[in-house]
N, C-alpha and C positions, 0 to 999 in steps of 0.2 A: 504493500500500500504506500509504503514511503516512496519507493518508487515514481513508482504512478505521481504521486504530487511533484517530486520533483522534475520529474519530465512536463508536468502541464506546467508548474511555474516556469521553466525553462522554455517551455513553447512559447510560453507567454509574456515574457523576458526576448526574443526574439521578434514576436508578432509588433512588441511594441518600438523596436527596433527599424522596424519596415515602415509602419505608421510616420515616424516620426523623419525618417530620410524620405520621407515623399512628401513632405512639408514645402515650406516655399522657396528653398536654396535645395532643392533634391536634383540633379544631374540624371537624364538617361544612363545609362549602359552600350559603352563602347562594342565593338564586334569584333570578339574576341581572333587574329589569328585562326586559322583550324590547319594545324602541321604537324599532326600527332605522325603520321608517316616520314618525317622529315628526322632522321639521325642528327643529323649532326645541331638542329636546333634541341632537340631530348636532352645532348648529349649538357647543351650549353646550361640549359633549361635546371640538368641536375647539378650540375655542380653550383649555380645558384643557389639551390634550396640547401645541400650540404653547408655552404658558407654565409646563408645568410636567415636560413628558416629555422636550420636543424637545431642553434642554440636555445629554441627556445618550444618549437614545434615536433611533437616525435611523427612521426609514419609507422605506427605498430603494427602495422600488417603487410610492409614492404620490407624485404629485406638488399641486403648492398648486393648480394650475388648476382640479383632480378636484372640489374641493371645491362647485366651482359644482352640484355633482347633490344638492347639501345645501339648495339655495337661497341658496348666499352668492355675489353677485356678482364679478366680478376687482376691484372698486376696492375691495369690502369685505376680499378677502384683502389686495391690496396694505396700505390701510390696517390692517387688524387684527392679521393672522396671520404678514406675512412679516419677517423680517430685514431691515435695512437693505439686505445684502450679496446678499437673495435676489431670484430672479424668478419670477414667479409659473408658468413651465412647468418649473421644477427641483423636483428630486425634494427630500423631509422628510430634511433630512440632520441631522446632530446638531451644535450649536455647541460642544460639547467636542472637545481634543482626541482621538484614540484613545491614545497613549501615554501624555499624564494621566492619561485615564481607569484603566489599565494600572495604573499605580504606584500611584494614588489608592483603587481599588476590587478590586488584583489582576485582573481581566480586561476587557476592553471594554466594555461595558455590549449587549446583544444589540437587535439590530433588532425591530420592533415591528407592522411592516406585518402581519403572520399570524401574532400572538401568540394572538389569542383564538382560530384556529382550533387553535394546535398545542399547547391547555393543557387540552382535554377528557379526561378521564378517569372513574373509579367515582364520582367524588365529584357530575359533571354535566359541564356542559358548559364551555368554555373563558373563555365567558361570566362564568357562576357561580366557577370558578375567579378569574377577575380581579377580579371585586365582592367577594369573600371575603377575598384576597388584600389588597388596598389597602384594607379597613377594618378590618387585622386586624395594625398596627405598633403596636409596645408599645418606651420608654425601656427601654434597656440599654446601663449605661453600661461592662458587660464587652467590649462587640462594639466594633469598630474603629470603626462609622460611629453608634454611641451607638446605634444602633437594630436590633432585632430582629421576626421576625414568628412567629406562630405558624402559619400557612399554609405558610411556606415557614422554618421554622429555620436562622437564622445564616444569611441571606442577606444578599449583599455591599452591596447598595441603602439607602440611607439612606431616612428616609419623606421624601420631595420635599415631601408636599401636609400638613407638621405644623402649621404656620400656620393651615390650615386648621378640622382636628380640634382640634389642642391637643393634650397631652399624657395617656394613657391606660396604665395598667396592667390586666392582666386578672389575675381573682379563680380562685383554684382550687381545689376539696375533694377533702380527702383522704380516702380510702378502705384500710385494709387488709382480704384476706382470705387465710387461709393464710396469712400471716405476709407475704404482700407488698404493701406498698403502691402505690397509684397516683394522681394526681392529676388528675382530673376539671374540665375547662373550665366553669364556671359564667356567668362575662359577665365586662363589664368596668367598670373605677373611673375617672372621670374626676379627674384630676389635676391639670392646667392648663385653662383652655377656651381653645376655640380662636378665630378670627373668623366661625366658620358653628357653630351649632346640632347637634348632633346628626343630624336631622333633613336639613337641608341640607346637609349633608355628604354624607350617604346619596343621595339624592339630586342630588348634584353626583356625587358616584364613577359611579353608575346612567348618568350622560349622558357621563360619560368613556369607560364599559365599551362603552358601545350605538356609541360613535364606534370605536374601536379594534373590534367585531364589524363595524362596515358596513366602516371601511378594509381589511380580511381579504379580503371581496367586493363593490367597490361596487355591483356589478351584480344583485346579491340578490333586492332589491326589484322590479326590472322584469322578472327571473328568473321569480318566482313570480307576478306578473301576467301574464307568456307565456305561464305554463304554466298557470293558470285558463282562458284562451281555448283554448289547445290543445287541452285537454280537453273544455270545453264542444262545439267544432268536432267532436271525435274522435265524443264522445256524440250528434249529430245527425247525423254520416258513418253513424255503425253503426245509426240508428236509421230514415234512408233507405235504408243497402242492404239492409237488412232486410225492409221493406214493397215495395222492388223484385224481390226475391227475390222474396217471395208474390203479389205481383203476375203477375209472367213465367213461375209453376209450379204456378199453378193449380186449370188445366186441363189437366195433366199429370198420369197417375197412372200 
């Protein structure tokens, strides 16, 4: 029963989450990339989330070995991807601890293995959600971790990848009608730069978002080549028992 309660506080802790980023500063959902077949952005994709997710986010149901269906060999994880402490058939656990995390951020920081499949909603898909999401941290030096998003308002995450970007405000116009005003998303001001481009940045988020979709199901890609042949097979099944039919009926009337 405790359960159950705190899964509907928890839904309900999220529901209000969604309400509140559809507000009057709430941004669409960008379009996410889709390159989950593309190697070598995977490849880039994981070692992002090793050096910039894993300190804080585990993958408890991926382990480093998986990563060979990427094309990275076990000596290239050894050397690239693993912790000194780790081995390469253990599962993406997080190098923080959970009780820091706790006091540091108020709750755990949540697992990540089927983020992009469980963040699809009105806006698209879970995809789009997380490419939205991680280009969308704005300085706010009111929030506990200096930082704020407008995807997800006053959430507990600091921006991990600000080195990256650099420091960004977004621009907002006002509108009154009827006597109410609203503030309308326009773009964003760059601030500080970061050590990537604009551009590359976008692009670096794109191959993080495509890794975190194939972690979800690595089996995706071979999924949907089964199922190309199944089909092809299914359509030459129906299209011999067909001609066997008329074949064997005739000279039956």
């Amino acid at each position: 029963m405790k359960k159950i309660i705190r899964t509907l506080i928890a839904a309900f802790g999220l529901a209000a989450g969604v309400v509140h980023a559809a507000g009057d500063e709430a941004i669409s959902w960008d379009r996410a990339p889709k390159q989950t077949t593309d190697l070598a952005s995977l490849q880039n994709g994981a070692k992002l989330f090793v050096n910039y997710c894993l300190n804080c986010h585990s993958a408890a149901f991926m382990r480093f070995n998986r990563l060979r269906d990427i094309g990275l060999t076990e000596q290239q994880i050894k050397d690239n991807l693993l912790f000194t402490t780790d081995k390469v058939g253990e599962t993406m656990k997080a190098a923080i601890d959970p009780k820091q995390a706790k006091e540091w951020f108020g709750a755990n920081p949540p697992d990540l293995t089927l983020i992009a499949r469980s963040r699809a909603g009105h806006g698209g898909t879970g995809a789009d959600y997380l490419y939205t999401f991680l280009r969308s941290f704005y300085r706010d030096d009111t929030k506990a971790t200096g930082w704020n998003n407008l995807v997800f308002p006053s959430v507990g995450m600091p921006h991990a990848l600000w080195q990256l970007q650099g420091e960004r405000h977004p621009v907002f116009e006002e509108h009154e009608s009827h006597g109410h005003k609203t503030r309308v998303f326009k773009g964003w001001e760059q601030a500080t730069p970061g050590s990537m481009t604009p551009l590359q940045f976008d692009e670096n988020i794109a191959d993080l978002v495509n890794y975190l979709q194939w972690m979800g199901e690595p089996g995706q890609n071979t999924r949907r080549r089964v199922g190309v042949w199944v089909l092809i097979f299914l359509g030459l099944l129906t299209l011999t028992t067909w001609r066997l039919h008329a074949a064997y009926w005739k000279d039956v009337k």
